[in-house]
C-alpha atoms as an extended CHARMM CRD file, in Angstrom:
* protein
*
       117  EXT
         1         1  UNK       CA             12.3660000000        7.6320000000       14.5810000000  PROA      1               0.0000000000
         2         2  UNK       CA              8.9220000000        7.1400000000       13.1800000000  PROA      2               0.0000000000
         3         3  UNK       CA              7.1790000000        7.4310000000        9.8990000000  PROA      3               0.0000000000
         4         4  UNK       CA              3.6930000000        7.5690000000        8.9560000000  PROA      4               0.0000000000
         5         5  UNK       CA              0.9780000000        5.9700000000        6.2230000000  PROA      5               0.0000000000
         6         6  UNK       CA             -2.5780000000        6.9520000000        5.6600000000  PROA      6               0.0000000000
         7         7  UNK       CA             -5.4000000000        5.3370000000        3.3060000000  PROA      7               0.0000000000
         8         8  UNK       CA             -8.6770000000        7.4530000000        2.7190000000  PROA      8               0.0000000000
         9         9  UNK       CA            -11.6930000000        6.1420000000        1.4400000000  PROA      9               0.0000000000
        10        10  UNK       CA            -11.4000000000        2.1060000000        2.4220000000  PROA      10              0.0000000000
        11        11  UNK       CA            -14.8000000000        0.4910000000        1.2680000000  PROA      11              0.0000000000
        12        12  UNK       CA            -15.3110000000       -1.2420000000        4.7210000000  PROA      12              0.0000000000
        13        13  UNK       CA            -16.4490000000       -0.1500000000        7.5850000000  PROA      13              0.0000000000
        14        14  UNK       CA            -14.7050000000        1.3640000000       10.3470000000  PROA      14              0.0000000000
        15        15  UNK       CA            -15.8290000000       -1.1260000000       12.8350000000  PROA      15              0.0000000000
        16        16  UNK       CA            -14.8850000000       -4.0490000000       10.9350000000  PROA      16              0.0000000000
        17        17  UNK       CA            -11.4060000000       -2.6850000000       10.3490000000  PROA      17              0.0000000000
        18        18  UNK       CA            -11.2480000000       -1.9530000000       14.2800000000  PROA      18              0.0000000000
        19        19  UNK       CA            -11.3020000000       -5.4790000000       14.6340000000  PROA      19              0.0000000000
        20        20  UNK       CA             -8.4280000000       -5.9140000000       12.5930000000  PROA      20              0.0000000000
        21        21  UNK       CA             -6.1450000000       -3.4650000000       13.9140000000  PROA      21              0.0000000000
        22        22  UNK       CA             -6.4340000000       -3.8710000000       17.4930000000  PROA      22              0.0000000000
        23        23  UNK       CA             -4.8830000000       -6.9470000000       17.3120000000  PROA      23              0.0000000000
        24        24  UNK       CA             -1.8910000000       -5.8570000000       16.1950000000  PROA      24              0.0000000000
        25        25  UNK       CA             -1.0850000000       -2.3540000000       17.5410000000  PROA      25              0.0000000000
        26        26  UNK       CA              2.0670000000       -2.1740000000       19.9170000000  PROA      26              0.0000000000
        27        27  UNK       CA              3.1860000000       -5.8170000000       18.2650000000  PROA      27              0.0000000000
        28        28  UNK       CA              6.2520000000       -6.1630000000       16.4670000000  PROA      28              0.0000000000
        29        29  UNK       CA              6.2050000000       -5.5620000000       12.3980000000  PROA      29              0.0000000000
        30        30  UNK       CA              7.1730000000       -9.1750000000       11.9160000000  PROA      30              0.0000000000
        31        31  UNK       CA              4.4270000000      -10.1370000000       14.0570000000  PROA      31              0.0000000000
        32        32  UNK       CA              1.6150000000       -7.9680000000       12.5360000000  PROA      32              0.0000000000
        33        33  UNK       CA              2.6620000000       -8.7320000000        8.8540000000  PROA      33              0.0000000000
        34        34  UNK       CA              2.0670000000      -12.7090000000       10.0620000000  PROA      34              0.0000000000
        35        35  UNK       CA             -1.4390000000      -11.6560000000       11.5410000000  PROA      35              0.0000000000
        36        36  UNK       CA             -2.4780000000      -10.0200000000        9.0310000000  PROA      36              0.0000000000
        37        37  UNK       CA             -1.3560000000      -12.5170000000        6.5900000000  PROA      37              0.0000000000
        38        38  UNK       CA             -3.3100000000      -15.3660000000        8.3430000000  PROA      38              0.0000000000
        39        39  UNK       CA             -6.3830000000      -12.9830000000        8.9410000000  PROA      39              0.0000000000
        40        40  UNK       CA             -9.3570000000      -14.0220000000        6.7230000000  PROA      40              0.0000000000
        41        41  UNK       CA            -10.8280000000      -10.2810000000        6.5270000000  PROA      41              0.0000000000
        42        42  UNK       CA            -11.1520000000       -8.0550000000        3.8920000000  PROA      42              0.0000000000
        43        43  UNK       CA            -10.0000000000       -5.1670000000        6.0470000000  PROA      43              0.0000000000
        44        44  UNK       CA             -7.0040000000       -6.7180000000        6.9020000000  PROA      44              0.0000000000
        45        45  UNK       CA             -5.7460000000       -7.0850000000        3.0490000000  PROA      45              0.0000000000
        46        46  UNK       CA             -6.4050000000       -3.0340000000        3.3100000000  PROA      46              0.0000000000
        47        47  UNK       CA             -4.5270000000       -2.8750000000        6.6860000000  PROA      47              0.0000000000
        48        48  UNK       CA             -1.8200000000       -5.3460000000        5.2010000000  PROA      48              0.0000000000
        49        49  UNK       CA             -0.7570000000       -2.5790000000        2.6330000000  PROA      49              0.0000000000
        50        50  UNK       CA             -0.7160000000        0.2730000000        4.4510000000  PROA      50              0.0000000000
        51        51  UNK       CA              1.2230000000       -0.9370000000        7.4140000000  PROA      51              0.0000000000
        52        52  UNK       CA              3.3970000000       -1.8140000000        5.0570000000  PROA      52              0.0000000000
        53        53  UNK       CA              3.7670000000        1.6370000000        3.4250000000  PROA      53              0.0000000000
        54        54  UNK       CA              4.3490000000        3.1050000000        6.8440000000  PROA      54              0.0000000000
        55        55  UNK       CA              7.1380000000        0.3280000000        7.3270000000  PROA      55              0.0000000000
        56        56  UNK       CA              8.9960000000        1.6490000000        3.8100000000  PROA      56              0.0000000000
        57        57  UNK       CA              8.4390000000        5.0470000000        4.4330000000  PROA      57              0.0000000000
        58        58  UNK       CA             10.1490000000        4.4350000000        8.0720000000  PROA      58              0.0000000000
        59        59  UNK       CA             13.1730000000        2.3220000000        5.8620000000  PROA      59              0.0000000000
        60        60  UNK       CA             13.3480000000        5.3550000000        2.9050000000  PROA      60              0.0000000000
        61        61  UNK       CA             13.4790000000        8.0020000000        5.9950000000  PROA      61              0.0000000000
        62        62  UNK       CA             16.2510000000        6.2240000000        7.7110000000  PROA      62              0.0000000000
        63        63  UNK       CA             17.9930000000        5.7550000000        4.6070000000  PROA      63              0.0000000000
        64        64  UNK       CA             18.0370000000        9.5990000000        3.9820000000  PROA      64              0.0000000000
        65        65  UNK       CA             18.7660000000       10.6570000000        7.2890000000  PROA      65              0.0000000000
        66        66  UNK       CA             21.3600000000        8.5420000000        8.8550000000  PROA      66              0.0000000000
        67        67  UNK       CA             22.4660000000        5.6490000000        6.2410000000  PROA      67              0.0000000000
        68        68  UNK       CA             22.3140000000        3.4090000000        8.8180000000  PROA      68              0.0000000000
        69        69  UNK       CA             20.1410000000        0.0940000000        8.3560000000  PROA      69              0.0000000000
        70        70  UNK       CA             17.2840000000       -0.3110000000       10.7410000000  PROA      70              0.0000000000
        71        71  UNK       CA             16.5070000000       -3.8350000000       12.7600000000  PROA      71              0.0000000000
        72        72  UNK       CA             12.9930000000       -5.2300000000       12.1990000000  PROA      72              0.0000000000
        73        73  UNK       CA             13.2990000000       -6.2120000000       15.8880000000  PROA      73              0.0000000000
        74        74  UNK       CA             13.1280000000       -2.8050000000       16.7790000000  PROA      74              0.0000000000
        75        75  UNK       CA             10.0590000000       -1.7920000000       14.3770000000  PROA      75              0.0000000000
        76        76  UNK       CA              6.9120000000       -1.8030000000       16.1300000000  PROA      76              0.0000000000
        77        77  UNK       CA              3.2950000000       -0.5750000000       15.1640000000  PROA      77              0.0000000000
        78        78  UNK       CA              3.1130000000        2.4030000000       17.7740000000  PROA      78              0.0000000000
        79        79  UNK       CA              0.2160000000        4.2340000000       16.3610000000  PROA      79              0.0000000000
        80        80  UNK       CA             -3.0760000000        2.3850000000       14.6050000000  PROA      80              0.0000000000
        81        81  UNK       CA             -6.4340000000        3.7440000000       14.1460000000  PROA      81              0.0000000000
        82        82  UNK       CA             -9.5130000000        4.0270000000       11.3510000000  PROA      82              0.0000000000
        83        83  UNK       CA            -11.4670000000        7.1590000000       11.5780000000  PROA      83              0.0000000000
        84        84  UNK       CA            -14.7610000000        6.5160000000       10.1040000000  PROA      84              0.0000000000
        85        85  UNK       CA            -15.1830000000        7.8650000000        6.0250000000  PROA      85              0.0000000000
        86        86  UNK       CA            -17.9890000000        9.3250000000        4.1120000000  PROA      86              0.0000000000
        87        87  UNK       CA            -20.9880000000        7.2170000000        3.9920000000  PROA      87              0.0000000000
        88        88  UNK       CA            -22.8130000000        6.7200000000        0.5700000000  PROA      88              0.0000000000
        89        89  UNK       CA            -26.4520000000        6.8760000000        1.0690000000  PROA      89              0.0000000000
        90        90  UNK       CA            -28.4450000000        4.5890000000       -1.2850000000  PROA      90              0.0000000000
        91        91  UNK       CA            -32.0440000000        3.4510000000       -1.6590000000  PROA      91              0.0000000000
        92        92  UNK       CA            -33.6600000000       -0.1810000000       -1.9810000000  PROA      92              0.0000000000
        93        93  UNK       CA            -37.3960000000       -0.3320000000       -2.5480000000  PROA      93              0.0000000000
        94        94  UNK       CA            -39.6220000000       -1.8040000000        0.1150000000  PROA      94              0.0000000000
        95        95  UNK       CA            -43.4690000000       -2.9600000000        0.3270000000  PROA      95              0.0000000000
        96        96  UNK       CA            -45.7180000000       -0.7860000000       -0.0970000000  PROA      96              0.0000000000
        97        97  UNK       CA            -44.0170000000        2.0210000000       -1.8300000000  PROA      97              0.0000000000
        98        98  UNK       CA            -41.7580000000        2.4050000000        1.1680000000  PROA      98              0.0000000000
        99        99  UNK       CA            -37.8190000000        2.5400000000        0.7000000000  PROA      99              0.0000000000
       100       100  UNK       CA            -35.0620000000        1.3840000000        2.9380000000  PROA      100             0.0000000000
       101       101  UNK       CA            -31.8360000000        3.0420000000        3.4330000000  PROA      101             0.0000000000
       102       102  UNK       CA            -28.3950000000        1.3340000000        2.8700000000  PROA      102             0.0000000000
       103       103  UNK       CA            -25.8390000000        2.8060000000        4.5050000000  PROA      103             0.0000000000
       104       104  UNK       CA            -21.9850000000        1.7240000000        2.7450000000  PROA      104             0.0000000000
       105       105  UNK       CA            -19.2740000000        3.2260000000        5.1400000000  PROA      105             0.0000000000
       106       106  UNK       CA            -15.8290000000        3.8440000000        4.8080000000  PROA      106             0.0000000000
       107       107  UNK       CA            -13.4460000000        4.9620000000        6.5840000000  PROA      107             0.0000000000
       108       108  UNK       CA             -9.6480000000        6.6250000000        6.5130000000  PROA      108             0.0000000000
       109       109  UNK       CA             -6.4920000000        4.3660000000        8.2070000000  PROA      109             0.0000000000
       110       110  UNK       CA             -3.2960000000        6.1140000000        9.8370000000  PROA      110             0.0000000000
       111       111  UNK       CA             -0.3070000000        4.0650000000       10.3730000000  PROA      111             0.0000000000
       112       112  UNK       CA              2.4820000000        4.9090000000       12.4210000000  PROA      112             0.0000000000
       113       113  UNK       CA              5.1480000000        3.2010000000       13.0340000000  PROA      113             0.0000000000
       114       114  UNK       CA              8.5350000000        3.6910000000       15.2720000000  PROA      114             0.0000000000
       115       115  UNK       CA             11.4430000000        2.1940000000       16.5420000000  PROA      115             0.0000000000
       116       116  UNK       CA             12.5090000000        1.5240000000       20.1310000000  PROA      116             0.0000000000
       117       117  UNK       CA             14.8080000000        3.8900000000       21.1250000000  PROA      117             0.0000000000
């Protein structure tokens, strides 16, 4: 069984929050939630709570399906990636009537997660 989170629009970019999440895909929930708790990046508050999502969607699908409780031993992160976002363009002023563009990214997270089966 698996179930499925996705945040769009995370103000960070994608290859910041690639950094984050490949530490923890295929690991254990238990074991992400701790990495991501002891992580000092912003992206992996963001990754924190959707991970999270995806782990009480997986618990509120099980729960309507088969009744039956699910072992957090058996939970893994199976799926994990940021696709990048729309980028807002803006403008700072430079010498000598130039400008310089500032690119802020974003980007869109999918969670999945399953159990072993």
């Amino acid at each position: 069984m698996e179930a499925r989170a996705v945040k769009k629009y995370i103000r960070c970019s994608p290859r910041k929050m690639r950094l984050v999440i490949d530490q923890i895909r295929g690991k254990k929930i238990e074991e992400a939630f701790n990495i991501l708790k002891y992580t000092p990046n912003t992206a992996a508050e963001e990754a924190d709570r959707v991970v999270k999502s995806a782990y009480g969607n997986l618990l509120y699908k099980n729960s309507k399906e088969s009744g039956g409780r699910i072992d957090a031993d058996e939970v893994y992160v199976k799926i994990i990636h940021a696709d990048p976002g729309p980028t807002m363009r803006r403008i700072l002023p430079a010498p000598q009537g130039r400008a310089f563009r500032i690119r802020k990214r974003s980007n869109h997270l999918t969670v999945v997660v399953g159990t072993k089966n």
